[in-house]
C-alpha positions in Angstrom: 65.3 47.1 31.2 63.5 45.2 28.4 63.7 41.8 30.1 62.1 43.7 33.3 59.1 45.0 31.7 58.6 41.4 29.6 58.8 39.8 33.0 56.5 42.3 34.5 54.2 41.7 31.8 54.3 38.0 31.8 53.5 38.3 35.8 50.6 40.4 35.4 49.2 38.4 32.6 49.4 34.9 34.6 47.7 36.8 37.2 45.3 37.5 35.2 44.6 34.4 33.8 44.9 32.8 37.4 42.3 35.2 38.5 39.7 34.1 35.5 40.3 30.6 36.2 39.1 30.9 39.6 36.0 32.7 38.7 35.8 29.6 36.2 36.1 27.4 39.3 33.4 29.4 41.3 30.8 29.3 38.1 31.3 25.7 37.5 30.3 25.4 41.0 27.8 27.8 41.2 25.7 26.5 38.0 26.3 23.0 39.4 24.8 23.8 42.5 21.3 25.7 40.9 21.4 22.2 39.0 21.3 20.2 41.8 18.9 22.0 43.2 16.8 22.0 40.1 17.0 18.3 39.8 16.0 17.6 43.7 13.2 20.1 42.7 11.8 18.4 40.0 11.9 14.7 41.2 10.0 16.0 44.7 8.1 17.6 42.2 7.2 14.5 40.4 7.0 12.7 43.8 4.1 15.0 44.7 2.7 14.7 41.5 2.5 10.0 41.9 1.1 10.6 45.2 -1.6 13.1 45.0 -4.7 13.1 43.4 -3.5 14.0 40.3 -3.9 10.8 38.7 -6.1 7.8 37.4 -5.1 4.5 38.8 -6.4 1.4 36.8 -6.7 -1.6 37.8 -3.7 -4.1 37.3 -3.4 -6.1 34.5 -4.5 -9.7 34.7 -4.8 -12.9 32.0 -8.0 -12.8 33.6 -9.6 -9.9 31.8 -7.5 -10.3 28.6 -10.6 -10.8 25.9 -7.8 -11.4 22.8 -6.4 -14.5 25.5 -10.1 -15.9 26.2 -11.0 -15.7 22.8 -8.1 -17.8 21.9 -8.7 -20.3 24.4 -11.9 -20.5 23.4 -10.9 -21.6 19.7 -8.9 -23.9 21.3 -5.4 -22.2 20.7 -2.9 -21.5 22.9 -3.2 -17.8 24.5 -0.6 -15.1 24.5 0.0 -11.6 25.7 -0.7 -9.5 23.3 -3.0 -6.7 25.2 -1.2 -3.3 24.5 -1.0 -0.3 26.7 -3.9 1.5 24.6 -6.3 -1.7 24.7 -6.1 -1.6 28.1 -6.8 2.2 28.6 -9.9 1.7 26.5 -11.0 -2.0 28.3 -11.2 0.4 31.8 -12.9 3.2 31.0 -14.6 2.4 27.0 -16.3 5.9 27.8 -13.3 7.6 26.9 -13.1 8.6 23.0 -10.6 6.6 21.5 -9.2 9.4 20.0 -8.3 11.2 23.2 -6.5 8.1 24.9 -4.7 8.0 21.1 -4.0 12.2 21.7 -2.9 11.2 26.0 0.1 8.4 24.5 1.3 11.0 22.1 1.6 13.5 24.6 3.5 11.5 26.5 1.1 11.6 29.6 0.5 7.9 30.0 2.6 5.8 32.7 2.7 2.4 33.7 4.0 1.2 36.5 5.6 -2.7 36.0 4.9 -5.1 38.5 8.9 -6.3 39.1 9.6 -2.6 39.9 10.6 -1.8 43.3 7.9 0.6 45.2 10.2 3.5 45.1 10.8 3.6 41.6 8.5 6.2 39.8 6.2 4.8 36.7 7.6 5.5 33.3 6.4 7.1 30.2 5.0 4.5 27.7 3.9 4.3 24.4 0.7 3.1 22.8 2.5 -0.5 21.6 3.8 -1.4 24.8 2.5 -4.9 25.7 0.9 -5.3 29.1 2.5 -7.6 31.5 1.1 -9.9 34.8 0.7 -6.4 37.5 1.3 -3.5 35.5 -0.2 -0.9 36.5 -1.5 2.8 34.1 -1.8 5.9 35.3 -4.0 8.9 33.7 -4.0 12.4 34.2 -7.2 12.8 36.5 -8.4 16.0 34.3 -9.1 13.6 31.5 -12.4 12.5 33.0 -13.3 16.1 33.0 -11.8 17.2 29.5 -15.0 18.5 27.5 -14.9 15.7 24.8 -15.7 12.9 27.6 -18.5 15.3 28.5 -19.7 15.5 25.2 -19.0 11.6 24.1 -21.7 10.7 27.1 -24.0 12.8 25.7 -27.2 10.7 24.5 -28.6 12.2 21.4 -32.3 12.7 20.9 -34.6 9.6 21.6 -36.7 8.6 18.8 -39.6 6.3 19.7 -40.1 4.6 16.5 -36.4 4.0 16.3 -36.1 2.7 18.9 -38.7 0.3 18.1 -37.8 -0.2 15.0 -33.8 -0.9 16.3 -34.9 -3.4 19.3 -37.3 -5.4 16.6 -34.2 -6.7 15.3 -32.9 -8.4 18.1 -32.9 -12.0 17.6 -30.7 -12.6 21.3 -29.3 -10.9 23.9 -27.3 -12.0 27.3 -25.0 -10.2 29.9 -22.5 -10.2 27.3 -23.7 -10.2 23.7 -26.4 -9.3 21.6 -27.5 -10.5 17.8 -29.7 -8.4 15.6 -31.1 -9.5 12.1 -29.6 -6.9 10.0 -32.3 -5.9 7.2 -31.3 -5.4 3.4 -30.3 -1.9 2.7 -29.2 -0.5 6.5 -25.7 -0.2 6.3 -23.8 -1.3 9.4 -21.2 1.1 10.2 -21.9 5.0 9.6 -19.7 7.1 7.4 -19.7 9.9 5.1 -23.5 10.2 3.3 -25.0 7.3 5.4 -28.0 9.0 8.0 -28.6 5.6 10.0 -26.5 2.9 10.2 -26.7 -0.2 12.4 -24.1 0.7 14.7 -25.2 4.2 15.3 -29.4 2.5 16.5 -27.0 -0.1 18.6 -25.5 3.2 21.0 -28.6 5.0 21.0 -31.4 2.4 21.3 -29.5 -1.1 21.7 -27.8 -0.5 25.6 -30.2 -1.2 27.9 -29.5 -1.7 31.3 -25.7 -1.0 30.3 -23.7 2.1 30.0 -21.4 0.7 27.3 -23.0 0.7 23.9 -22.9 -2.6 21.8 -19.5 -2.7 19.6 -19.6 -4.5 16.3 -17.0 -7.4 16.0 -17.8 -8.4 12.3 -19.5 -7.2 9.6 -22.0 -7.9 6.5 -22.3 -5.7 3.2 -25.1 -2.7 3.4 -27.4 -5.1 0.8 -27.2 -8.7 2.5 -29.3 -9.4 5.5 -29.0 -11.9 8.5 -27.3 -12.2 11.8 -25.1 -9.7 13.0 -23.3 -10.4 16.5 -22.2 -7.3 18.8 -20.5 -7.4 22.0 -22.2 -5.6 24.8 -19.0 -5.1 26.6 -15.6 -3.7 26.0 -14.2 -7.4 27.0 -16.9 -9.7 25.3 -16.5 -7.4 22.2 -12.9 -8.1 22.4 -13.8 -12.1 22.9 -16.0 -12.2 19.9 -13.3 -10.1 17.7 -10.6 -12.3 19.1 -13.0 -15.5 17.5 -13.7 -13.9 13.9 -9.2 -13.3 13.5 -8.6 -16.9 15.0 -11.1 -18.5 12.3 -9.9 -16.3 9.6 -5.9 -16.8 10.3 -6.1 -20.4 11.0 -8.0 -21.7 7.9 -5.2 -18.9 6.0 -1.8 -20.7 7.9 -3.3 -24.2 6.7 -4.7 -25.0 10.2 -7.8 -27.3 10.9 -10.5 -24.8 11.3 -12.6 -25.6 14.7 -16.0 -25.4 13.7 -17.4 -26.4 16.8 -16.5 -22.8 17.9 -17.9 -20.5 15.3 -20.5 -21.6 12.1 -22.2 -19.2 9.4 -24.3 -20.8 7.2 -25.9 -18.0 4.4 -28.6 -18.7 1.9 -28.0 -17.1 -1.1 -30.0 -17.8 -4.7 -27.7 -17.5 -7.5 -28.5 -17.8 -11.7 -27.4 -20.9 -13.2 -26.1 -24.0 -11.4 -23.0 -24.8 -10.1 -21.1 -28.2 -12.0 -21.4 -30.0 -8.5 -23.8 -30.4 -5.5 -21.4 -29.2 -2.8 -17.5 -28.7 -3.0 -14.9 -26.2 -1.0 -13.6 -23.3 -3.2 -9.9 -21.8 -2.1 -8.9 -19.0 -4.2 -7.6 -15.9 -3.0 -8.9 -12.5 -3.9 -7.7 -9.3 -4.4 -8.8 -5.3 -4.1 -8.5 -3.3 -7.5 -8.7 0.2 -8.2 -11.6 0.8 -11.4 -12.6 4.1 -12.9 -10.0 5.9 -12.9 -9.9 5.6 -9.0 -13.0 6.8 -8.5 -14.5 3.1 -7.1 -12.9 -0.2 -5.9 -14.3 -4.1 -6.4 -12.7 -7.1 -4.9 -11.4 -10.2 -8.1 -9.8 -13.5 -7.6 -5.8 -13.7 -8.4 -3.8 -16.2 -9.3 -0.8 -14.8 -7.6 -0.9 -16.7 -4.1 2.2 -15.0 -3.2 1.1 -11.4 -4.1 1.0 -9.2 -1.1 -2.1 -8.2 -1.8 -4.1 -11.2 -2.1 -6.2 -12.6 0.8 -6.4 -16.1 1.5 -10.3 -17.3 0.9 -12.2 -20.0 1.6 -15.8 -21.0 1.1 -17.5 -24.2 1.7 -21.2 -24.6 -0.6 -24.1 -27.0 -0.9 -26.6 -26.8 -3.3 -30.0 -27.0 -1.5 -32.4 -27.1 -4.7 -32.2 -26.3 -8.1 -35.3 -25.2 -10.2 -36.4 -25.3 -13.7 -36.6 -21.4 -13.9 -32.4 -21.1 -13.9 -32.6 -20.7 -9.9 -30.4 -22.7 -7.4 -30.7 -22.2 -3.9 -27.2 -22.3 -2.1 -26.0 -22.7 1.2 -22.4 -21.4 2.0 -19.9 -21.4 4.6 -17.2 -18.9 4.9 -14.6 -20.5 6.6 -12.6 -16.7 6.0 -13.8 -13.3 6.8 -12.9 -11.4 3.5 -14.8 -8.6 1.8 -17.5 -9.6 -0.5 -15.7 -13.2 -0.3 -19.3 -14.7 -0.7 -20.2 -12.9 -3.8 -17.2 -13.2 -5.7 -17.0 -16.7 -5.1 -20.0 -17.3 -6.8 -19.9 -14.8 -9.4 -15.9 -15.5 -10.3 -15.5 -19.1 -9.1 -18.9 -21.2 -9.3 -20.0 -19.1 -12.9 -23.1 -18.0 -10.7 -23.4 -14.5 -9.7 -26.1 -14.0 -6.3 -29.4 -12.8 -7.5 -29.3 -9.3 -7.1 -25.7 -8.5 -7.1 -25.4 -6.2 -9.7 -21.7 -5.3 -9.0 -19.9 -8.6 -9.7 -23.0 -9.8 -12.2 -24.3 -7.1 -13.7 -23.5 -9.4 -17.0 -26.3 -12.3 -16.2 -28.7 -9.6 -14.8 -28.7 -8.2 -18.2 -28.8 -10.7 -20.0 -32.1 -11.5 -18.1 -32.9 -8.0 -19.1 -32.6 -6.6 -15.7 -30.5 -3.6 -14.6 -30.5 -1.8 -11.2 -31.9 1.5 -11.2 -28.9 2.8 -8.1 -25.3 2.8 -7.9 -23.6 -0.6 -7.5 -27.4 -2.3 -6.9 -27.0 -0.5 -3.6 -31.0 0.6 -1.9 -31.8 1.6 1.5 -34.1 -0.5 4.4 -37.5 1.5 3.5 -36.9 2.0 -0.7 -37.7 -1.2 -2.1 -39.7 -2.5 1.4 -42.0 -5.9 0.2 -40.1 -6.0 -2.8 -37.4 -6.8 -4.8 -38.0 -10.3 -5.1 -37.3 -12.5 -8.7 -40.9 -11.3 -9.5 -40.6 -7.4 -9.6 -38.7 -4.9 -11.9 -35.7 -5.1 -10.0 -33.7 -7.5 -8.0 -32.5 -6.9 -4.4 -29.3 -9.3 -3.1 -30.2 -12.3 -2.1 -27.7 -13.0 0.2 -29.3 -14.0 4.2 -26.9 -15.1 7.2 -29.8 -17.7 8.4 -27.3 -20.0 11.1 -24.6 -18.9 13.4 -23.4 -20.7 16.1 -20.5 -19.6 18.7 -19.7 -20.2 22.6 -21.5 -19.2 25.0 -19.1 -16.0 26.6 -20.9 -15.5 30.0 -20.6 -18.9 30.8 -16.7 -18.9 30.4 -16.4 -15.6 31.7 -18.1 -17.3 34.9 -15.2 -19.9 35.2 -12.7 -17.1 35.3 -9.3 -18.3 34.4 -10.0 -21.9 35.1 -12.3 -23.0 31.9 -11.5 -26.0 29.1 -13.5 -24.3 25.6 -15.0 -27.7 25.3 -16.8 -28.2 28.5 -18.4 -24.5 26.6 -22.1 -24.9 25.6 -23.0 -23.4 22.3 -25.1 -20.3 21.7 -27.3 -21.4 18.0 -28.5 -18.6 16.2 -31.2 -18.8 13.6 -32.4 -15.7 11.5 -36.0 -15.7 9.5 -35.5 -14.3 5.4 -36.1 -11.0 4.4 -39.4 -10.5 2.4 -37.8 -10.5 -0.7 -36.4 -13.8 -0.3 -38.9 -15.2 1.2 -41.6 -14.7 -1.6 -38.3 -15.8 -4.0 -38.7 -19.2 -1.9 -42.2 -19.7 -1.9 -42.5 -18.8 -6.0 -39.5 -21.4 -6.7 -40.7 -23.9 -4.3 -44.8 -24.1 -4.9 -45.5 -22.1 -1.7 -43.4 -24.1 0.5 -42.7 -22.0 3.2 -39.8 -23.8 5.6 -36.6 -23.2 4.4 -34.5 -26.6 4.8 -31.4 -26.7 7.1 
């Protein structure tokens, strides 16, 4: 009787269990199915989505229209690829805030298509690093043309007549592609946090023209020197001009022969004292340091070559004229583009600290018994206008970028591809002295009003 009931038992229980495995069976197949489904869903989905009018379709990439490439060739070294993903976004449309495009490749919402992929294959999310190849093509969500901080980035802001004729007075050059101001003492060039009018700011609203872009600054000159400042007037000469600056800066640091045919600044500065020699080359590397308990920052030379924090330097000078009143007029040459390179050069290296520089030689100012009555020697355009020369109270710098010289862009962008850097004319660049300095030069020099070259 037992072993009938226990076989019972065991019958009924592997029907049971036979009967949940088939319902196992039938969900398996069931959920696999809805998935199936799902997935044919979503890739017509995306289909639809390629092949409407959902998206932005730029323009393929091409050597051609690589500015960090021309640049390179135009310095005379080799080009590579080395345009990114987000370069290119903002080359094709340099109205969008960079920002947003920055905001679109974290979101995942940028695609590229490669050239060597087949037609039927869908473009692939990419990131913001990814390097541009021959035929790639980007896509972008149509809606951000129409997102409300485009709107509001093409917004001009108010026209002011006198600053605008204030802004286009400083032009010293302009062509298709570039434009050079002469940046006066005291206007700093790049806006920030306190500064109401900077350079860059009078270059989007004033300095356009007959172009939608606004002019894009490829270098840069301290808030209290003056000279020639060079800005690109496109997204792709900007790039060029950029691509110049880096070449001339990395090749003099990796111990290559500068080319100096390509790219020239010669500044006139008037320092205290005399330098030992009439011309030389000074290489020393600087360094940033923190001072005051954090509160400010100065750049010093260092000894440690093989600290990660020093930047290779070089500067090239020439002692124009030396006068009996402790003056010497200097020409110099940065063959680098480091911060405050110039003055700590002097100041550090030579033992003669730039008239005016009350940062790096506040020591020689006083014991001329001079001090500066702002922070770090640092005035506005309009404060100290008609003076500051080495006859007032007070000092301003007297640092000038007089002579630039660099290629001629349009003309290689007019050769396209096919273009040798030395069949290139030169553009030459030559900026008149501030005020200041130029009373300085006619007390030192008996009224003598050219400057020599």
């Amino acid at each position: 009787m037992l072993r009938r009931v226990w076989v019972a038992g065991t019958a009924a229980g592997a029907t049971v269990v036979k009967g949940n495995f088939r319902n196992l069976i039938y969900q398996q197949k069931y959920y696999s199915g809805v998935a199936a489904l799902e997935t044919i869903a979503v890739k017509g989905e995306n289909e639809r989505r390629f092949h409407n009018n959902n998206w932005l379709v730029l323009p393929a990439f091409s050597t051609a229209t690589d500015g960090s490439a021309i640049g390179k060739k135009l310095y005379g070294q080799s080009p590579s690829a080395n345009m990114t993903t987000l370069k290119w976004v903002l080359k094709c449309y340099p109205e969008l805030p960079r920002c947003l495009v920055q905001k679109l490749f974290r979101l995942r919402r940028v695609r590229k298509k490669c050239s060597d992929s087949r037609e039927e294959v869908q473009p692939r999310r990419v990131s913001a690093t990814d390097i541009m190849k021959m035929g790639d093509v980007i896509l972008l969500p149509k809606s951000v043309i129409e997102s409300p901080s485009t709107k509001s980035s093409t917004k001009q802001s108010s026209f002011d007549e006198e600053e605008c004729r204030f802004a286009r007075s400083l032009v010293l050059y302009k062509d298709a592609d570039i434009i050079a101001v002469n940046k006066p003492p005291g206007l700093p060039v790049q806006g920030g946090l306190g500064i109401k009018k900077s350079l860059d700011e009078l270059a989007a609203k004033y300095l356009r023209y007959d172009l939608k872009e606004y002019p894009r600054l490829v270098h840069r000159l301290d808030r209290d020197s003056s000279g020639i400042l060079v800005m690109g007037r496109t997204q792709l000469s900007a790039t060029i001009l950029h691509s110049i600056f880096r070449e001339k800066t990395h090749g003099v640091s990796c111990s290559v022969i500068s080319n100096e045919r390509t790219l020239q600044k010669k500044y006139l500065a008037l320092v205290i004292g005399s330098p030992r020699r009439q011309e030389g080359l000074v290489s020393v590397p600087l360094m940033k340091v923190v001072v005051d308990n954090g509160k400010s920052d100065r750049i010093t030379v260092t000894n440690n070559r093989q600290s990660p924090l020093a930047q290779h330097a070089v500067t090239k000078y020439r002692v124009l004229d030396s006068t009996s009143s402790d003056y010497t007029w200097l020409e110099l040459s940065p063959l680098t583009g480091r911060k405050h390179q110039l003055r700590v050069h002097c100041a550090e290296v030579l033992g003669t600290p730039i008239v005016g520089d009350y940062k790096y030689g506040w020591q020689a100012h006083k014991k001329l018994g001079l001090s500066s009555t702002s922070e770090d020697g640092k005035h506005d355009e309009t404060s100290n206008a008609g003076r500051g020369s080495i006859c007032d109270g007070e000092f301003l710098l007297h640092l000038h970028c007089k002579e630039m010289v660099l290629p001629d862009i349009s003309q290689a962008l007019s050769h396209g591809d096919d273009f040798n850097e030395l069949q290139v004319s030169n553009i030459q660049l030559d900026a008149p002295l501030p005020s200041h300095m130029q009373k300085s030069w006619e007390l030192l020099n008996n009224g003598i009003k050219e400057v020599p070259n």
